[in-house]
C-alpha positions in Angstrom: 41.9 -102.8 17.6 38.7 -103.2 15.9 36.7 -103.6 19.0 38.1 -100.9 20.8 37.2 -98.1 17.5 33.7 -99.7 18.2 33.8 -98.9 21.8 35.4 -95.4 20.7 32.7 -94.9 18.9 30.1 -95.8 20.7 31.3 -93.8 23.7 31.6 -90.7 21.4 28.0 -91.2 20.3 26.3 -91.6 24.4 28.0 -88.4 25.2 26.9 -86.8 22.1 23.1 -86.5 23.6 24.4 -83.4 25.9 26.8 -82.0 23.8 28.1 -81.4 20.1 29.3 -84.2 17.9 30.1 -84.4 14.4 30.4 -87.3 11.1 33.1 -86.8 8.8 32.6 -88.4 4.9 36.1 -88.4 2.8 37.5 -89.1 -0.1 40.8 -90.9 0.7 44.1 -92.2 -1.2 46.7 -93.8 0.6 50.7 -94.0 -1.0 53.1 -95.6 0.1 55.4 -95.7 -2.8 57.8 -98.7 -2.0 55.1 -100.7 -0.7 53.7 -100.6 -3.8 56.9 -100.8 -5.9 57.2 -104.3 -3.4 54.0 -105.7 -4.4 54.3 -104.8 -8.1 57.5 -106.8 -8.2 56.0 -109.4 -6.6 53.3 -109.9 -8.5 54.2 -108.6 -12.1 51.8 -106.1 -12.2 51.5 -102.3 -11.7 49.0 -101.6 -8.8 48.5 -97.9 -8.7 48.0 -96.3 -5.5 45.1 -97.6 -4.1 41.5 -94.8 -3.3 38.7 -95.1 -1.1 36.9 -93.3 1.8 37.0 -92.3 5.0 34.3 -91.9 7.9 35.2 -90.6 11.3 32.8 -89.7 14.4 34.1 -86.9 16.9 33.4 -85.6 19.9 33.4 -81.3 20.3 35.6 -79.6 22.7 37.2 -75.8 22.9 39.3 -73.5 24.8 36.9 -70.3 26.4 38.9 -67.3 25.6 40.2 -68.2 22.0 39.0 -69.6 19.1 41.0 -73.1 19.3 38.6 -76.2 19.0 39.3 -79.5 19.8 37.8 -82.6 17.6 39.1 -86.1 19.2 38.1 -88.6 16.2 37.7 -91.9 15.8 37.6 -93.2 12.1 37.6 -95.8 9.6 38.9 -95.6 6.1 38.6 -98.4 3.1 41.1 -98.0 0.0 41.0 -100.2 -2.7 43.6 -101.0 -5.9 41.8 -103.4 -8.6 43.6 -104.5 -11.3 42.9 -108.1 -14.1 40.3 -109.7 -11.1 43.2 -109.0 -8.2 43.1 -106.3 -6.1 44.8 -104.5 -2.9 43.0 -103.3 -0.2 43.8 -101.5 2.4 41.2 -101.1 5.7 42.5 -98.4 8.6 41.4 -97.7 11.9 42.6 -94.4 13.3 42.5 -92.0 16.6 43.3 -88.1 15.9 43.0 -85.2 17.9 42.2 -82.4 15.5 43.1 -79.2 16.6 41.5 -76.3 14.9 42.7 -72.4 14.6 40.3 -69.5 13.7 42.9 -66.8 12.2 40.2 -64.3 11.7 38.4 -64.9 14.8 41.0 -66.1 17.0 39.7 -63.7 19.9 36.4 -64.2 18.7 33.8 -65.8 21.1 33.4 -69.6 20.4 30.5 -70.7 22.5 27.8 -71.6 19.7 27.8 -72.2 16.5 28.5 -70.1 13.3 25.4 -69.9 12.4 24.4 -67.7 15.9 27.5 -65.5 15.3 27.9 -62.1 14.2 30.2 -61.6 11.2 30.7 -63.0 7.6 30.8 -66.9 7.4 34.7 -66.3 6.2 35.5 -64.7 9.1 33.8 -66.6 11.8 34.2 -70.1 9.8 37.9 -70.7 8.3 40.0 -72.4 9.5 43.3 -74.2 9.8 43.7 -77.9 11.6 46.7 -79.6 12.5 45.2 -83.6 12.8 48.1 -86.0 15.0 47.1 -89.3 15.1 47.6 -93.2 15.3 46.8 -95.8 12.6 46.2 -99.8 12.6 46.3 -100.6 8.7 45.4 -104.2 7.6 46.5 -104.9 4.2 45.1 -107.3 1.7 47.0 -108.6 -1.5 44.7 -111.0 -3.2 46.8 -112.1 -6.3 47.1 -115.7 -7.9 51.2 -115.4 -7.2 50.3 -113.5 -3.5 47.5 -114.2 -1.0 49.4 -111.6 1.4 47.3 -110.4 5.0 49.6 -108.1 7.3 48.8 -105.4 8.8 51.3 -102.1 10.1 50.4 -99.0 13.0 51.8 -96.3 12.8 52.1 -92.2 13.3 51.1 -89.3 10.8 50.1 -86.0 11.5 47.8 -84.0 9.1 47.5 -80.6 7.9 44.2 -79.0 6.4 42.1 -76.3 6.2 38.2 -75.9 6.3 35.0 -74.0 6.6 32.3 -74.0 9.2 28.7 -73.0 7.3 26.9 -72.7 10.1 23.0 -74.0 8.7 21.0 -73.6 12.1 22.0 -73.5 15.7 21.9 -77.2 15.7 23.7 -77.9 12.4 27.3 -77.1 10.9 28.1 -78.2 7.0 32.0 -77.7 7.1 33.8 -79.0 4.0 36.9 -79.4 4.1 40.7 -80.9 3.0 43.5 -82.6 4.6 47.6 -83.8 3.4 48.6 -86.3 6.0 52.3 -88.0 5.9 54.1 -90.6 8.7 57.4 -91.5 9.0 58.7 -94.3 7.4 56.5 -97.6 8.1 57.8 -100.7 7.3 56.0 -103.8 5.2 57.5 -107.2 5.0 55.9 -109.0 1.8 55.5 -113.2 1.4 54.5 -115.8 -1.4 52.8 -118.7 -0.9 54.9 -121.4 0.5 55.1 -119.1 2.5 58.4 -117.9 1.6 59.7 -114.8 2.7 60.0 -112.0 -0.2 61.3 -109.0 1.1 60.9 -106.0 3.6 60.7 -101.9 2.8 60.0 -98.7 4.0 57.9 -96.3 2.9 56.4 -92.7 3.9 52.1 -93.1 3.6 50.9 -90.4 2.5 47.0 -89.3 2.4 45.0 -87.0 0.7 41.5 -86.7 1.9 38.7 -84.2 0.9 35.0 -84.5 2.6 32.3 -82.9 4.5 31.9 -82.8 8.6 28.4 -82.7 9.6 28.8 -81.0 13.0 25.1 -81.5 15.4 24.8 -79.5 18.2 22.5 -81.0 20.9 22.8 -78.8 23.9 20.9 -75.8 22.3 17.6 -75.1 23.7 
């Protein structure tokens, strides 16, 4: 998994040179509520839900008539949950095709970037995205009573909203905020021996809020 992200990303960055790309920075959390009630019984202590970041690369596409861009991403995210020298940690690797909607524009012309358009930033540069994606989360409980690795993938689909601040015609500042949720993933939990402790099934659940730093290298 973690050498196909880097090919991901590498690919996203060659064909960046002839068209636009973008970086997203995030602040992340990541609950999964019975996982966590698992560990804490496990261990005896009360790990809260873990927080981190999040940095994704994408790659630019859009429809030619409406105002419906396309962002495939590939992304990494770090959480951590410290607690008395132990900690839980929580590294992702993630694909999502974000999707977004111009409501204000949605006829508009979306051939360069805000900055270039006629119109208030509002209307030419909010938003809506709907973010599917896959996951591959490794998970790390580093606890005197549990030395647990495992690892779960799994499907979530985000919902957000952003704006595009168009700063040049080569540079977009869009910040912006997204709610994820999967189904219910399951996590199986051992101590050493290794003896089997017990399986559940939680709903993850994300909050991220960041900035995308779109570059546009096409422009002449």
């Amino acid at each position: 998994m973690k050498n196909l992200f880097l090919f991901t990303v590498c690919y996203f960055l060659s064909v960046s040179l002839c068209a636009q790309t973008g970086i997203r920075f995030s602040y992340s959390n990541f609950t999964a509520t019975e996982w966590t009630d698992l560990i804490n019984e496990a261990t005896g202590k009360r790990y809260a839900s873990p927080t981190g970041y999040y940095i994704g690369v994408d790659y630019w596409l859009r429809l030619k008539q409406k105002r419906i861009e396309f962002f495939p991403e590939a992304g990494y995210g770090l959480v951590k949950a410290d607690l008395d020298q132990t900690g839980l940690e929580i590294r992702s690797f993630g694909f999502h095709l974000n999707t977004n909607v111009y409501p204000f524009d949605f006829a508009g012309d979306c051939d360069c970037p805000t900055w270039s358009k006629e119109g208030g930033i509002l209307k030419k540069g909010f938003f809506f995205q709907l973010s599917p994606g896959v996951v591959r989360s490794d998970i790390k409980v580093n606890d005197p009573i549990v030395v647990q690795n495992g690892n779960a993938t799994y499907f979530h689909l985000g919902f957000g909203a952003g704006l595009d601040i168009g700063l040049s015609d080569f540079l977009t500042i869009t910040p912006l905020v997204k709610y994820y949720i999967s189904p219910p993933v399951e996590y199986s939990l051992t101590v050493p021996g290794p003896i089997f402790f017990g399986t559940t099934q939680s709903n993850i659940k994300q909050f991220m809020a960041g900035i995308r730093v779109g570059l546009r290298f096409d422009e002449r």
